[in-house]
C-alpha positions in Angstrom: 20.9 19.0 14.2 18.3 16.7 15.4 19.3 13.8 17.0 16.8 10.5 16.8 16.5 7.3 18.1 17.7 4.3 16.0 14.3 3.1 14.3 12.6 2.1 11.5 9.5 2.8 10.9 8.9 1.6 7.1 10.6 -1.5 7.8 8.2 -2.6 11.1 5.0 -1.4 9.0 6.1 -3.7 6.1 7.2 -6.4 8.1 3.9 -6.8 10.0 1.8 -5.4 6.4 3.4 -8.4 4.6 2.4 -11.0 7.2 -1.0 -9.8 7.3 -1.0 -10.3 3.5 0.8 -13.2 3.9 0.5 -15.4 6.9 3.4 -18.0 5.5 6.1 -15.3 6.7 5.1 -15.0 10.3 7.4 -18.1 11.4 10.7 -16.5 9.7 9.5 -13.4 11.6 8.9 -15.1 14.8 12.3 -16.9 15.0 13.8 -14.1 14.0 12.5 -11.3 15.9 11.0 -10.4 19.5 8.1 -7.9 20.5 11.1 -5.9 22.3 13.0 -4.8 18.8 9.6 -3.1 17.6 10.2 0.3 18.6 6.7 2.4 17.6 4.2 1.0 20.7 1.3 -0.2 18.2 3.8 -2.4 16.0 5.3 -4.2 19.2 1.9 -4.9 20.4 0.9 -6.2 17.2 4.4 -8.5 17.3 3.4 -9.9 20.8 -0.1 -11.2 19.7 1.8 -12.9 16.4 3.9 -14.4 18.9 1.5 -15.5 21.4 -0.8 -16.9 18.4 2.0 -18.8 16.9 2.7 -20.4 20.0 -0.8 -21.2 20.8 -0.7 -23.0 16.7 -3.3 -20.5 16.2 -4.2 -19.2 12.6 -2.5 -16.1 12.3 -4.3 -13.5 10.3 -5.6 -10.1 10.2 -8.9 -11.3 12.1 -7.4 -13.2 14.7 -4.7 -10.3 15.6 -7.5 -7.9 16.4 -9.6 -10.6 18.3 -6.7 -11.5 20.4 -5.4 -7.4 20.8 -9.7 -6.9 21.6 -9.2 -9.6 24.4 -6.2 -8.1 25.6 -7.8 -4.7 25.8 -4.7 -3.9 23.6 -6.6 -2.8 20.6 -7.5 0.5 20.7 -3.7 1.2 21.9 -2.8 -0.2 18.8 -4.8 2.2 16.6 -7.4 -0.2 16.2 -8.9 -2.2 13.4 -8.1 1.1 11.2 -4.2 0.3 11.8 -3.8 -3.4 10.9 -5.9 -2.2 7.7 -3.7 0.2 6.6 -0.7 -1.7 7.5 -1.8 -4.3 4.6 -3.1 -1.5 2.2 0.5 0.2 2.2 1.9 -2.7 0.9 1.1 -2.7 -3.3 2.7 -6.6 -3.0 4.5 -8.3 -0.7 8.3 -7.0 0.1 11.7 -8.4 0.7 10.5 -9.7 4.1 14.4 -10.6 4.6 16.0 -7.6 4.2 13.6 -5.5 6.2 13.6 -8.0 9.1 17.7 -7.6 9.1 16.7 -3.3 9.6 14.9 -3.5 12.4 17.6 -6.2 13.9 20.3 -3.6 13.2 17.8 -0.7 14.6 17.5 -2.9 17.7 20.5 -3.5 18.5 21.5 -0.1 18.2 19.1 1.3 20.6 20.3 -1.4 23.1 23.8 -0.5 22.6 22.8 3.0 23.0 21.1 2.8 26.4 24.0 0.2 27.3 26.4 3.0 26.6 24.6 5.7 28.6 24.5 3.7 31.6 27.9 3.3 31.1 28.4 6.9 30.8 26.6 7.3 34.2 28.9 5.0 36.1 32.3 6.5 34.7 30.4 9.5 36.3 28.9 8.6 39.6 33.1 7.2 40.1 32.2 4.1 42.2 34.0 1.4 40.3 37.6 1.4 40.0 39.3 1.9 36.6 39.5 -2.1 36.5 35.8 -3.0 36.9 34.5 -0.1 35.0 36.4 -1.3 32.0 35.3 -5.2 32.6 31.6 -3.8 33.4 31.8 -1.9 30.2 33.1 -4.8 27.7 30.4 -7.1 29.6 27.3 -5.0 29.0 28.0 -4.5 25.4 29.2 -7.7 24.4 26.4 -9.0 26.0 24.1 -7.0 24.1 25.9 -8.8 20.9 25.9 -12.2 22.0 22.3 -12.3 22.6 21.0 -10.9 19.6 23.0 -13.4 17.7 19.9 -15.3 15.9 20.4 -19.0 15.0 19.2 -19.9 11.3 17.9 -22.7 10.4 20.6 -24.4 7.6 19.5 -27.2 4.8 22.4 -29.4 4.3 23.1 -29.3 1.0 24.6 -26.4 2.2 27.1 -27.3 4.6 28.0 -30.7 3.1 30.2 -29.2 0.5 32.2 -27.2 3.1 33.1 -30.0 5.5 34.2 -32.5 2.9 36.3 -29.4 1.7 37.7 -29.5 5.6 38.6 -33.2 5.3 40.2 -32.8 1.9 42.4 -30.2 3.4 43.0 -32.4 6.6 43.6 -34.8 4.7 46.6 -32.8 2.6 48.0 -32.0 5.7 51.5 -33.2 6.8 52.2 -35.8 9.5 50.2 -38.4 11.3 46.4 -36.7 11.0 46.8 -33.8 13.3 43.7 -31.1 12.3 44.4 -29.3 15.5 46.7 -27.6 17.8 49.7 -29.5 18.2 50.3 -30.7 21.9 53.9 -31.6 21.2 53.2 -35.5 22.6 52.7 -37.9 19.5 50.5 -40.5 21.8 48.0 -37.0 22.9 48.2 -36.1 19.1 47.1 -39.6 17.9 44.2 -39.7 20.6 42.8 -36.2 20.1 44.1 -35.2 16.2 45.4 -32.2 18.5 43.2 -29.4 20.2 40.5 -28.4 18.1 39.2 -24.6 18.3 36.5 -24.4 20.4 37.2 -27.1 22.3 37.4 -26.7 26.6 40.0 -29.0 27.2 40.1 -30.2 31.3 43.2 -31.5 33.0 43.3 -32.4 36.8 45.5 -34.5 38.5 46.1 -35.1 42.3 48.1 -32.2 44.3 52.2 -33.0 43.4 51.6 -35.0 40.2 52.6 -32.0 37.6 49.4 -30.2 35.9 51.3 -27.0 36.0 54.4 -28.6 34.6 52.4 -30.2 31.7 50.3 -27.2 31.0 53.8 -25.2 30.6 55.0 -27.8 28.6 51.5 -27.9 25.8 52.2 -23.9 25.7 55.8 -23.8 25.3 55.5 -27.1 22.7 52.6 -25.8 20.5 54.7 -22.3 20.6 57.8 -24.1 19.2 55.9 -26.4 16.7 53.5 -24.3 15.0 54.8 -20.4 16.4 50.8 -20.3 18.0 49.7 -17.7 20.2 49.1 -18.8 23.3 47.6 -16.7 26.3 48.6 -18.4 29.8 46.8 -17.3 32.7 48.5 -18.3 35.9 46.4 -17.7 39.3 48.6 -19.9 41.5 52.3 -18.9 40.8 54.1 -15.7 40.1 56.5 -15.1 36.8 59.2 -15.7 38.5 58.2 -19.1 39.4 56.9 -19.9 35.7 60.3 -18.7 34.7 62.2 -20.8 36.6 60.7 -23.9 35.6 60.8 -22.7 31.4 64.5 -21.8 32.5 65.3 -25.2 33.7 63.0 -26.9 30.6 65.4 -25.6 28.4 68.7 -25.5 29.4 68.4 -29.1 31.1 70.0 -27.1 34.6 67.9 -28.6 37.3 65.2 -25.9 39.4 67.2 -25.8 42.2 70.2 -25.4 40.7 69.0 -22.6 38.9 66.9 -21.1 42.2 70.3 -21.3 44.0 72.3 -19.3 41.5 75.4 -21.3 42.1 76.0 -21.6 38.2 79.3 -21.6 36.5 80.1 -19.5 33.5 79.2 -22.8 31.3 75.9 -23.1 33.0 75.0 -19.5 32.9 75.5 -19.8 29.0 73.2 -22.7 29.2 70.8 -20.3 30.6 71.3 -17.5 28.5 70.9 -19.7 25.4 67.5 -20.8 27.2 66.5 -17.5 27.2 67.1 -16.6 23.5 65.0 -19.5 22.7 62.2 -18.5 25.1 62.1 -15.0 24.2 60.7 -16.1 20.8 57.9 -17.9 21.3 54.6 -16.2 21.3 53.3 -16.6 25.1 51.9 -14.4 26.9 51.3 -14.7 30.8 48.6 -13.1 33.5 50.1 -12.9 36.5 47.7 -12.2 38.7 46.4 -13.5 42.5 42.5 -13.5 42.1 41.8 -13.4 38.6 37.9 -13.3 37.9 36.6 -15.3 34.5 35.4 -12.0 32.9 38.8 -10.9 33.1 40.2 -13.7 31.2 37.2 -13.4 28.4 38.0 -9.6 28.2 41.9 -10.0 27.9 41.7 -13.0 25.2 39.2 -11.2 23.6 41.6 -8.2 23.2 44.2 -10.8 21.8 42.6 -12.2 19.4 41.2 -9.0 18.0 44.8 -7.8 18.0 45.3 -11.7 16.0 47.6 -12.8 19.1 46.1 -15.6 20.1 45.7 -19.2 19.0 45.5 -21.6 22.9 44.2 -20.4 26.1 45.6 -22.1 29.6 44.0 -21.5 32.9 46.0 -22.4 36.0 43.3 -23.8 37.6 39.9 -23.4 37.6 38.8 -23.4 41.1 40.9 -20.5 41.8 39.1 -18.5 39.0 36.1 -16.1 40.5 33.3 -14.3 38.8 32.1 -11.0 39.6 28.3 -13.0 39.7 27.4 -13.5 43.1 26.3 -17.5 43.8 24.9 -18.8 46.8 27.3 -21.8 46.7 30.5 -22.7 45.6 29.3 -25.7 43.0 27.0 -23.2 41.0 30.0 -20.8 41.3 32.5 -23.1 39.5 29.8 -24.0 37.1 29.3 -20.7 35.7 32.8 -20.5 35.2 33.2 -23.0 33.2 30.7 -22.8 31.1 32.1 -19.5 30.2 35.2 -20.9 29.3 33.4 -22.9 26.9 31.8 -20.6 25.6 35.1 -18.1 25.5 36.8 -21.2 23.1 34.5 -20.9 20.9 33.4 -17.8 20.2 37.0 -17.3 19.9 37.6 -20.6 17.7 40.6 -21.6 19.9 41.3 -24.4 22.3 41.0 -23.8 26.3 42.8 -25.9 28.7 41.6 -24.9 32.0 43.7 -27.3 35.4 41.3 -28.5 38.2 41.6 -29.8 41.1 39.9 -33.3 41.9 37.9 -33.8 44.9 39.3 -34.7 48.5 37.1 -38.2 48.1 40.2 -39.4 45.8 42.0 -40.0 49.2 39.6 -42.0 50.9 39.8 -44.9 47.8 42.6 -47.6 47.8 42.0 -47.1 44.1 43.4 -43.7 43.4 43.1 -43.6 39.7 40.7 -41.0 38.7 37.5 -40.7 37.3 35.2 -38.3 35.6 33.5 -38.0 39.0 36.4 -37.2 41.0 36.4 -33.3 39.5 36.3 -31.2 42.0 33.5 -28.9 42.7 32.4 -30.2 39.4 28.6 -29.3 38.5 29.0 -29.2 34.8 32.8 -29.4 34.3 32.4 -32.5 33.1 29.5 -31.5 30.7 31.3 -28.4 29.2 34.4 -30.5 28.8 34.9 -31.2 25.3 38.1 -33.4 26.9 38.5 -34.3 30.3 42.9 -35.9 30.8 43.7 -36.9 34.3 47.7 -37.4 35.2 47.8 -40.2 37.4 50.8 -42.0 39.2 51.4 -44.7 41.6 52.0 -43.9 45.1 55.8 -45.0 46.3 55.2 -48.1 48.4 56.7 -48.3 51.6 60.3 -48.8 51.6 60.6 -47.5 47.9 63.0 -45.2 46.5 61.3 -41.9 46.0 63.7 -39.7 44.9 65.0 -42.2 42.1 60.8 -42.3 40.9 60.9 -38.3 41.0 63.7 -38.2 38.7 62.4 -39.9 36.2 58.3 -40.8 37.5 56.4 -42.7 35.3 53.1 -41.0 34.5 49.6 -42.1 33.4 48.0 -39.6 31.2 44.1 -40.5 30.8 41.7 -39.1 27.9 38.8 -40.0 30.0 36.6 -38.1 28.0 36.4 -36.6 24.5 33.6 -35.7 22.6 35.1 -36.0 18.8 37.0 -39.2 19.5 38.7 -41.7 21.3 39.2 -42.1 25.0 42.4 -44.3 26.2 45.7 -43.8 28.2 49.4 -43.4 27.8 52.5 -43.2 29.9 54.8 -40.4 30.2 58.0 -39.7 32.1 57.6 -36.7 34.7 61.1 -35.2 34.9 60.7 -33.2 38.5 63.8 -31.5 38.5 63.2 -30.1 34.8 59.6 -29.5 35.6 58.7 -31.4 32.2 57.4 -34.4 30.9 58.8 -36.9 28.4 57.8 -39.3 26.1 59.0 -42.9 26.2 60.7 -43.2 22.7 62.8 -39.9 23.7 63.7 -40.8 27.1 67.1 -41.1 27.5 
């Protein structure tokens, strides 16, 4: 049986025929389609002198396509005048331009995917990448293929108007105070943000010791428990056991060392156990992992939410994420990064909180509150953020109590950024020994 290449060669001749006859199709064919997803040698040089006319504002017709080919010494290559001529003659009246554009995408993309897959083919045989790259080169390479024939169409509004008022009637149906998003679990976050949209790259920093872990644990475990979500936590800085500790002592109110000691008494280890019924039924996931690289977290929440496990993304942090791209410094590095997290949320249509670090600088202000500019290594952090939080709390002063302010440390949570909305502040109580924070009206 013979095997073909993916091509169309009807479609490409009545494609370019009915723009000859018809010069008012050649911008849907332009922004639609690129000299590269002609297959037949004659048709994509045709295609490149429609582009290169269009972009010059040049009249684009059958005369002006052979003068430019002629000038190009392309035109004899292209079959010459004989060619464009029978192009329009094979075309009785002008055909669904539409439908026969969409061919030759598919044909395209196709072919790509095909030559994608063969060089894939030759690395699984020349057996230099391990098992783990040769999967997370393979899922690259063709979802990149995808991605960047994605086409953007142009959309009149009429169009669209009637489904976002249908998205604010349904918002506003919903139950409780306004939330349209994920719920955090903290009413005073909720009220600010509405909850994390999807598609939204949510940033939270904080200085060293001030609890970002502890508060990411906390926005997994509470949107698990309110609204049984899906949530994928990638942790690049501690190991399970560590993550389980702290969840342990969250909910069965035994303090971390207590529970790290395993001095417990038959009452407390019933506390624990009861603690673990609870946490065995949310829906988290975790990556325990040392040196995670980004494409590995694109390629794993991908995989969930194919498999329709997966509603949040956390990243514990960002500057300890790498990328398989080499950069020639560190700021470009991080950059990269997280604009593919951005781009991750939403493609995937779910909320990404990803921890950073701020920068040293912090330390050398008397003012330690931070600011947008205090992100650490942050080239377009702050850009891609859709929200930026910072948790900030006062230094003990000299003479102060510090263990009575790690019990129960009072904790400025900043919204210094956020696209859709408000910015402002609240407080919250960090509870150390718990590794959780609480809100004022439930403190005890």
């Amino acid at each position: 049986m013979m095997r073909e290449i993916p091509s169309s060669r009807e479609a490409e001749n009545y494609v370019l025929g009915s723009v000859l006859i018809e010069n008012r199709y050649a911008a849907e064919l332009v922004s639609r389609l690129d000299h590269t997803d002609f297959y037949y040698k004659e048709n994509a040089n045709i295609m490149s002198a429609i582009i290169e006319l269009d972009k010059a504002r040049k009249e684009i017709d059958v005369s002006s396509i052979i003068d430019h080919l002629r000038e190009k010494k392309l035109l004899e290559a292209t079959g010459g005048t004989e060619y464009l001529f029978e192009l329009m003659d094979a075309i009785p009246s002008v055909v669904n331009v539409e439908a026969y554009i969409e061919i030759i995408k598919e044909k395209s993309i196709q072919r790509e995917l095909l030559n994608k897959i063969q060089d894939i083919s030759n690395k699984i045989l020349e057996n230099k990448l391990s098992f783990h790259d040769l999967i997370a080169y393979s899922e690259r390479e063709i979802v990149e293929v995808l991605n960047k024939r994605k086409t953007v169409d142009l959309t009149r509004i009429d169009t669209v108007t009637d489904k976002v008022l249908n998205i604010v009637e349904a918002n506003k149906n919903k139950p409780g105070e306004g939330l349209t998003g994920l719920d955090t679990g903290f009413t005073e976050l909720n009220k600010i943000t509405f909850g994390f949209q999807p598609g939204e790259l949510i940033i939270l920093a904080a200085r060293p010791g001030i609890g970002k872990s502890a508060m990411a644990l906390n926005l997994a475990t509470n949107s698990c428990e309110a609204t049984n979500s899906y949530v994928a936590f990638f942790s690049l800085e501690m190991g399970m056991d560590q993550i389980l500790m702290r969840l342990f002592s969250t909910f069965s109110g035994l303090t971390l060392n207590k529970i790290r000691s395993g001095k417990l008494t038959d009452n407390e280890m019933a506390l624990l156990y009861a603690a673990k019924h609870k946490l065995d039924k949310f829906n988290l996931y975790f990556a325990d992992a040392g040196a995670t690289d980004v494409e590995e977290v694109v390629a794993v929440s991908r995989r969930l939410k194919r498999e329709g496990r997966l509603d949040f993304v956390i990243v514990d942090y960002l500057q300890l994420l790498t990328t398989t791209k080499r950069f020639t410094n560190r700021v470009d590095e991080v950059s990269k990064i997280s604009r593919q997290l951005k781009l991750l949320a939403r493609e995937l249509q779910v909320p990404v909180v990803a921890l950073s670090q701020l920068s040293r600088d912090i330390e050398k202000r008397e003012d330690k509150r931070p600011v947008l500019s205090d992100l650490r290594e942050s080239g377009s952090i702050e850009q891609d953020a859709d929200i930026v939080m910072f948790l900030h709390r006062e230094q003990p002063k000299d003479g102060e109590d510090t263990t009575r302010q790690t019990k129960s440390a009072k904790t400025e949570v900043i919204v210094a950024k956020n696209r859709q909305g408000m910015t402002g502040s609240f407080h919250l109580f960090f509870d150390g020994s718990h590794s959780m924070f609480i809100e004022s009206s439930k403190k005890e």
